[in-house]
C-alpha positions as CSV (number, residue, x, y, z in Angstrom):
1,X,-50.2,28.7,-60.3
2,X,-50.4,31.6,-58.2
3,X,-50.6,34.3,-60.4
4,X,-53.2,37.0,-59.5
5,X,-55.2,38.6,-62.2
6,X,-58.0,40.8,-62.0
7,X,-60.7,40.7,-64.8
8,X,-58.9,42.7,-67.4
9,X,-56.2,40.2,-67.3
10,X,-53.7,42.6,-65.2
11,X,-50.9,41.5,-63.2
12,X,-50.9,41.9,-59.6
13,X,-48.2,41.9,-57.0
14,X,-48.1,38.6,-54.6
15,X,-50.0,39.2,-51.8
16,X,-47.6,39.0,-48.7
17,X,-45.0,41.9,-49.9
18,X,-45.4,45.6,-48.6
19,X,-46.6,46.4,-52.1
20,X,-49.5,43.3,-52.3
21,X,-52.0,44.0,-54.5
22,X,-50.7,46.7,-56.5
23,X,-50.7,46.5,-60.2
24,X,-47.4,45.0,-61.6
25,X,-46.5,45.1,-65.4
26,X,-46.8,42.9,-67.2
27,X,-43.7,40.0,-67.2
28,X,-41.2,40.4,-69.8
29,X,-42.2,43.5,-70.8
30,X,-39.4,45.8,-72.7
31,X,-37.7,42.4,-74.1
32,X,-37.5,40.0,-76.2
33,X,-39.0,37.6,-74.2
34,X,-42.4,38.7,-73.9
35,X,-44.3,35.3,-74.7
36,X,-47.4,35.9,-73.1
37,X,-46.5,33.0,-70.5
38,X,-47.9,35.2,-66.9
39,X,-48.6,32.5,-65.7
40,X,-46.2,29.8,-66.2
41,X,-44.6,29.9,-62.5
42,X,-45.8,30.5,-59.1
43,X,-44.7,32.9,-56.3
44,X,-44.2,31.2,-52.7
45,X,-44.1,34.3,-49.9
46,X,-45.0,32.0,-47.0
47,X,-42.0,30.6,-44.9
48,X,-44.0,27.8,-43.8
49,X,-44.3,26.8,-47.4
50,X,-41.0,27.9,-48.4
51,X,-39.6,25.7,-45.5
52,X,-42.0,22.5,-47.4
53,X,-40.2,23.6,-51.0
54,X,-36.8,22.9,-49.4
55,X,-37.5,19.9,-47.0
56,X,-39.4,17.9,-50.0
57,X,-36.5,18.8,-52.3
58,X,-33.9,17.9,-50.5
59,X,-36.0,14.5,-48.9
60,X,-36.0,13.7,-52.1
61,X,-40.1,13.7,-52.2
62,X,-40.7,15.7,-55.3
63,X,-41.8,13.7,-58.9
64,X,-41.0,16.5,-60.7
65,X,-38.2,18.8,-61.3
66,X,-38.3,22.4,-60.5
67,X,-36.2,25.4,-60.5
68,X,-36.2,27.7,-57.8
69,X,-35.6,31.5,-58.3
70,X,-34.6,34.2,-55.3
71,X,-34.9,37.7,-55.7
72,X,-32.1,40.0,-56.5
73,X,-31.2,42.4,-53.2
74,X,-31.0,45.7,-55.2
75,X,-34.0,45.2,-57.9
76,X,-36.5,43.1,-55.6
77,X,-37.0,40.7,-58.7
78,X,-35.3,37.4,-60.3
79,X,-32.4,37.8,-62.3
80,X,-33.1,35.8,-65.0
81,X,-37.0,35.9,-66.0
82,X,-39.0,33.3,-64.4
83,X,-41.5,33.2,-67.1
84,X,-39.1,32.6,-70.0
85,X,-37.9,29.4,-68.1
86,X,-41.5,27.6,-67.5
87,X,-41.9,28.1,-71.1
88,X,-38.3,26.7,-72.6
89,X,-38.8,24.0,-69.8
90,X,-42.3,22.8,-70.6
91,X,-45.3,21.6,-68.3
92,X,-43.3,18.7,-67.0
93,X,-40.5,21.4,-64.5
94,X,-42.1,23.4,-61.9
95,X,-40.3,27.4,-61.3
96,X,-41.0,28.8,-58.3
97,X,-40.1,32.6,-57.3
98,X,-38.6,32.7,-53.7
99,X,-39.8,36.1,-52.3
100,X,-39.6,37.7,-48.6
101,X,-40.6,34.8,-45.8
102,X,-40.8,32.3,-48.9
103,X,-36.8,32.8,-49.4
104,X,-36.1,32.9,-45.7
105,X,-38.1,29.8,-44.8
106,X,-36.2,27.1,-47.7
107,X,-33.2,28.8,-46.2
108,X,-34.0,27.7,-42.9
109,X,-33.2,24.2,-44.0
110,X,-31.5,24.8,-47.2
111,X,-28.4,26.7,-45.9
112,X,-27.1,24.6,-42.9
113,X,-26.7,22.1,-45.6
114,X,-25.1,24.0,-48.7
115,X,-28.0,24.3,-50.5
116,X,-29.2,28.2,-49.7
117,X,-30.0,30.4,-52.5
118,X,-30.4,34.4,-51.8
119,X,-29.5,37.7,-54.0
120,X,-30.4,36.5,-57.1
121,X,-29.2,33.0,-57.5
122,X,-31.1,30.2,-58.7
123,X,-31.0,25.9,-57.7
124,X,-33.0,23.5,-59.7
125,X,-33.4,20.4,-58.9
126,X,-34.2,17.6,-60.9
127,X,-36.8,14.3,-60.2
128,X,-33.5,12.4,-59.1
129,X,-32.8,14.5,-56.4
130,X,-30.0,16.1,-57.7
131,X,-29.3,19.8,-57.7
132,X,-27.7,22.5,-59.9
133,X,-26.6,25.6,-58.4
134,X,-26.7,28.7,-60.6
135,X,-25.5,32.7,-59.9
136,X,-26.6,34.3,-63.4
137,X,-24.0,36.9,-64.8
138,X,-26.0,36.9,-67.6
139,X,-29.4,35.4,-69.4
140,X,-28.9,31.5,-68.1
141,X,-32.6,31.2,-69.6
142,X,-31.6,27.9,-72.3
143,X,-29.2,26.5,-69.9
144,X,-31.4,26.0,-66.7
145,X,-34.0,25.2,-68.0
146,X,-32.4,22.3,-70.3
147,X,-30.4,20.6,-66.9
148,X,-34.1,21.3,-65.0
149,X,-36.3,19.4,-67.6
150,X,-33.0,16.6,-68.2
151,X,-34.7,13.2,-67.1
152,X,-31.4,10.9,-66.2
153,X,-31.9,7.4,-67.2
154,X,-32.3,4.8,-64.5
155,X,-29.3,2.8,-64.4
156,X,-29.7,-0.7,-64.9
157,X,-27.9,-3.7,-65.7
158,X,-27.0,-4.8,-69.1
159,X,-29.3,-6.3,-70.9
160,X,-28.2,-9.7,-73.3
161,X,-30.6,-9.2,-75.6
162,X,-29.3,-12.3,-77.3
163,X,-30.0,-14.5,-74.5
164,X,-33.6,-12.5,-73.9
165,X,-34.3,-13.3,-77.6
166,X,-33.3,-17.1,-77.3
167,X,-35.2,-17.4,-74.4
168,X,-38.5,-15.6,-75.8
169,X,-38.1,-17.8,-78.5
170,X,-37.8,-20.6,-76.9
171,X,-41.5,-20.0,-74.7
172,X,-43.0,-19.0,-78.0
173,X,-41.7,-22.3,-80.1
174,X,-43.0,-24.9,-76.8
175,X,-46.3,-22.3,-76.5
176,X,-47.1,-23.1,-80.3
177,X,-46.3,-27.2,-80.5
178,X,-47.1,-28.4,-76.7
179,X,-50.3,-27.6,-76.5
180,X,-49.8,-24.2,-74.0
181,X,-47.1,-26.0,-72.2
182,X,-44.7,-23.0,-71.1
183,X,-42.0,-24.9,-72.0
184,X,-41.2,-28.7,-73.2
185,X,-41.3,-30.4,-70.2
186,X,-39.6,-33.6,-69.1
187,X,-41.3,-36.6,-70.5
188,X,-39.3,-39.1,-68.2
189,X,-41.4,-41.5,-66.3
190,X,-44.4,-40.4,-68.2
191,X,-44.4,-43.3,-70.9
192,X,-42.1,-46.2,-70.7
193,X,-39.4,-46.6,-72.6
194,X,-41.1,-48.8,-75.6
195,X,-44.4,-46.5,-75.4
196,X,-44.4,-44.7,-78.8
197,X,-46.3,-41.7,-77.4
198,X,-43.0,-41.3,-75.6
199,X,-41.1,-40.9,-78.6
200,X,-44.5,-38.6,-80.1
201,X,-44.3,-36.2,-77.2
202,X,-39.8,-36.3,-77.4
203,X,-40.3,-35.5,-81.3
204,X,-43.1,-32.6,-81.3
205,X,-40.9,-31.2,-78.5
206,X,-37.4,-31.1,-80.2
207,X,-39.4,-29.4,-83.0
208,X,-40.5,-27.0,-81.4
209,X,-37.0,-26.6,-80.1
210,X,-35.1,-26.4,-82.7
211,X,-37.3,-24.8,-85.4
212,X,-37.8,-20.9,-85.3
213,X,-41.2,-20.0,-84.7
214,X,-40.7,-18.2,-88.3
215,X,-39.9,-21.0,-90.5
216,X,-42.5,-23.5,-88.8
217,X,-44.8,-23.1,-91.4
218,X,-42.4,-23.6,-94.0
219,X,-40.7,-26.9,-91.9
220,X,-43.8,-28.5,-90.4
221,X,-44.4,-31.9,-88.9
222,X,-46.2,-34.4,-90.5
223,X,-49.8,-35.6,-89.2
224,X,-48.9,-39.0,-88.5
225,X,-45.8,-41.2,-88.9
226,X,-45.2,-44.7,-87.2
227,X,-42.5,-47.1,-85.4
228,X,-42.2,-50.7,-87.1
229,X,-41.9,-53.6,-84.5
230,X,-38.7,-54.1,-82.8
231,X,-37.5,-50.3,-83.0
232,X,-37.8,-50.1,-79.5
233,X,-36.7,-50.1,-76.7
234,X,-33.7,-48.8,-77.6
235,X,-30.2,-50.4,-77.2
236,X,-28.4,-48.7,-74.6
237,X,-25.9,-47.0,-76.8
238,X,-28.9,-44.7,-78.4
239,X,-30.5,-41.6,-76.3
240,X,-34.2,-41.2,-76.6
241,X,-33.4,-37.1,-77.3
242,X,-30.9,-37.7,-80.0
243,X,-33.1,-40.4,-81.7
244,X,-36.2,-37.7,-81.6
245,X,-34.0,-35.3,-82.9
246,X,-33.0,-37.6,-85.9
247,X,-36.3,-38.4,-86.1
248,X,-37.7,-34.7,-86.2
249,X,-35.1,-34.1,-89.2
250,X,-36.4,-37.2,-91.2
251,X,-39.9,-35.9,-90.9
252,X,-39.1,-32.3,-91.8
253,X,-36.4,-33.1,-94.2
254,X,-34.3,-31.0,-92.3
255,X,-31.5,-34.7,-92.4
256,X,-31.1,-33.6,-96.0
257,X,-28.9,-30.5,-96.0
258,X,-27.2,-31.9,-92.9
259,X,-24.0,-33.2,-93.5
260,X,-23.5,-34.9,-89.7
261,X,-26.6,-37.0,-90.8
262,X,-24.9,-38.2,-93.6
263,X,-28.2,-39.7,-95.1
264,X,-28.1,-42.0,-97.5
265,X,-29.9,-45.4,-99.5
266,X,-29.2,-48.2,-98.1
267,X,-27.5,-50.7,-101.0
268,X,-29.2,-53.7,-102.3
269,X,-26.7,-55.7,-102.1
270,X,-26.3,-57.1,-105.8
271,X,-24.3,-54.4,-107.2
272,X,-25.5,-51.4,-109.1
273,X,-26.9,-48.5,-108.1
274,X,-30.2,-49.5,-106.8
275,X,-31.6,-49.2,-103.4
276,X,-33.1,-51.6,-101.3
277,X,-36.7,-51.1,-100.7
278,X,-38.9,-51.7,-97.6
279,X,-42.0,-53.4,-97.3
280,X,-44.3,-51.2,-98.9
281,X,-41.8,-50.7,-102.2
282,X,-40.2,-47.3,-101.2
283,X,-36.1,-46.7,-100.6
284,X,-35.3,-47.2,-97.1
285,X,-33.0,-44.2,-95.8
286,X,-30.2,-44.3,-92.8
287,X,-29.3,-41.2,-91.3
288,X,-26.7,-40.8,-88.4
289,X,-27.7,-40.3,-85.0
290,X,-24.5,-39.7,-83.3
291,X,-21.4,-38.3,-84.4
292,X,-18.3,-39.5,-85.9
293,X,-17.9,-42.8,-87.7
294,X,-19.0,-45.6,-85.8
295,X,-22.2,-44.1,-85.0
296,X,-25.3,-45.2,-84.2
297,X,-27.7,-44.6,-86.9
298,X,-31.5,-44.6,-87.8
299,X,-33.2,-46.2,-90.8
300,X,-36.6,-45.2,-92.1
301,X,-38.9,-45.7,-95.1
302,X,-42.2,-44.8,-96.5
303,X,-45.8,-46.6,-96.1
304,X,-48.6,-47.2,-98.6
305,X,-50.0,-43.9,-97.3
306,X,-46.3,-42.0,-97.6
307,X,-46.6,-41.9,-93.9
308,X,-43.0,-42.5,-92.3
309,X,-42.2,-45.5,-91.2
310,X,-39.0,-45.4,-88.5
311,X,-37.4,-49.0,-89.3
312,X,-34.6,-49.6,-86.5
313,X,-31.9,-47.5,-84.5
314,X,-28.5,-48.8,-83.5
315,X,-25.7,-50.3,-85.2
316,X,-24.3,-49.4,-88.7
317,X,-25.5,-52.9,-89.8
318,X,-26.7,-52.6,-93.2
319,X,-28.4,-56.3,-93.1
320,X,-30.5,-55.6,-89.8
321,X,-33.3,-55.6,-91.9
């Protein structure tokens, strides 16, 4: 700010004119906008730093936005009151008073290219570069200072914020079942095919898939759950990913509300309505793996412990067992 006070807090003209120095009233005076703001804006008189005003401006090298005020020919003074605009534009624009060899100095460069201002007129530019010309008729006060201290958006792409939310949920769901892991990664040619820890690994990452992070709590995987002898390996007509994922719903009891599961008993055999049991006295359950009838399908049962017990996966054979 180069407002120059003496130690009663008067005004003083900017040094540089052929009155410098002399007492000046104080700004606003007489009208309505007499906010006490003296020192809001700054006075350039220097050409060399006039020339900087317009070469940074019109470079494109200013942060901020600023307006820039010349001097009306027949009054000596801006046309629209400098003050008033620093205070309606806040902290964040810059107004600058062109005067004398501060006016003739951004016109140096200003003018060849359009962008002159002289006799009153005012140009503000914004932090974008771009630049409003102004020639006052009358008070432009609300006006300038509301296109100088305007902050355009940066233009961007659109964003799918359906796709960003999948995604994010996604990295959180793998982050809270795979121990850190970013994302579930690809178990092939870890384990072999008829490694169970294959199928542990396949399971806990379809979970954490296919569950929201919100309703994990509410759908959570058991501790422990087993494979009897001669479930795997698989016959080729059944994918390890589709057999975890029918085996994630068995142990949530997500398979229950599905209707592609189709999960049902399994028939004694002798008529009536009872089930067949497994080995350790509890109903054994088949629940489709595939789609459509014909299906491979997955049967399962409970232990001693109520652990789950995954029987056999393949053909719609309801004496396998």
């Amino acid at each position: 700010m180069d407002c120059v006070m003496d130690s009663k807090g008067n005004g003083h003209k900017a040094a540089g004119r052929p009155d410098g120095g002399q007492f000046d009233r104080k700004r606003g005076a007489g009208d309505d906008s007499d906010l006490g703001a003296e020192c809001a804006y700054r006075t350039v008189s220097d050409y060399d730093q006039g020339r900087k005003l317009a070469s940074d401006a019109i470079g494109r090298r200013r942060r901020r936005p600023v307006v820039l005020m010349s001097c009306s020919l027949r009054t000596g003074r801006p046309t629209v009151n400098p003050a008033l605009i620093a205070d309606r534009a806040g902290d964040g624009v810059d107004v600058v008073v062109l005067d004398g060899g501060g006016e003739d100095g951004f016109n140096s460069i200003a003018k060849p290219r359009g962008l002159g201002i002289w006799n009153g007129t005012v140009r503000a530019w914004r932090a974008t570069g771009t630049s409003y010309w102004i020639k006052p008729g009358f008070d432009m006060v609300d006006s300038i200072a509301g296109w100088a201290s305007w902050h355009a958006p940066a233009k961007a792409k659109p964003v799918d914020w359906h796709a960003r939310a999948v995604g994010l949920q996604a990295r959180v769901d793998a982050l809270e079942a795979c121990a850190g892991a970013p994302k579930a990664p690809d178990y092939e040619g870890m384990f072999a095919d008829d490694d169970p820890r294959l199928y542990d690994l396949l399971v806990r990452a379809v979970w954490a898939e296919r569950v929201p992070a919100g309703e994990k709590d509410s759908k959570p995987l058991p501790d422990r759950w087993s494979y009897a002898d001669g479930l795997l390996p698989l016959p080729p007509m059944v994918g390890a990913k589709a057999l975890a994922k029918a085996m994630m719903e068995a142990l949530t009891g997500l398979d229950a509300d599905s209707k592609a599961r189709d999960l049902h008993m399994l028939d004694n055999g002798r008529g009536g309505t009872a089930p067949r049991l497994g080995e350790w006295g509890h109903p054994i359950w088949r629940s489709r793996i595939g789609a459509g009838k014909g299906a491979p399908t997955l049967l399962y049962t409970r232990d001693d412990k109520g652990g789950i017990v995954f029987l056999h996966a393949g053909h719609h054979d309801d004496w396998l067992l």
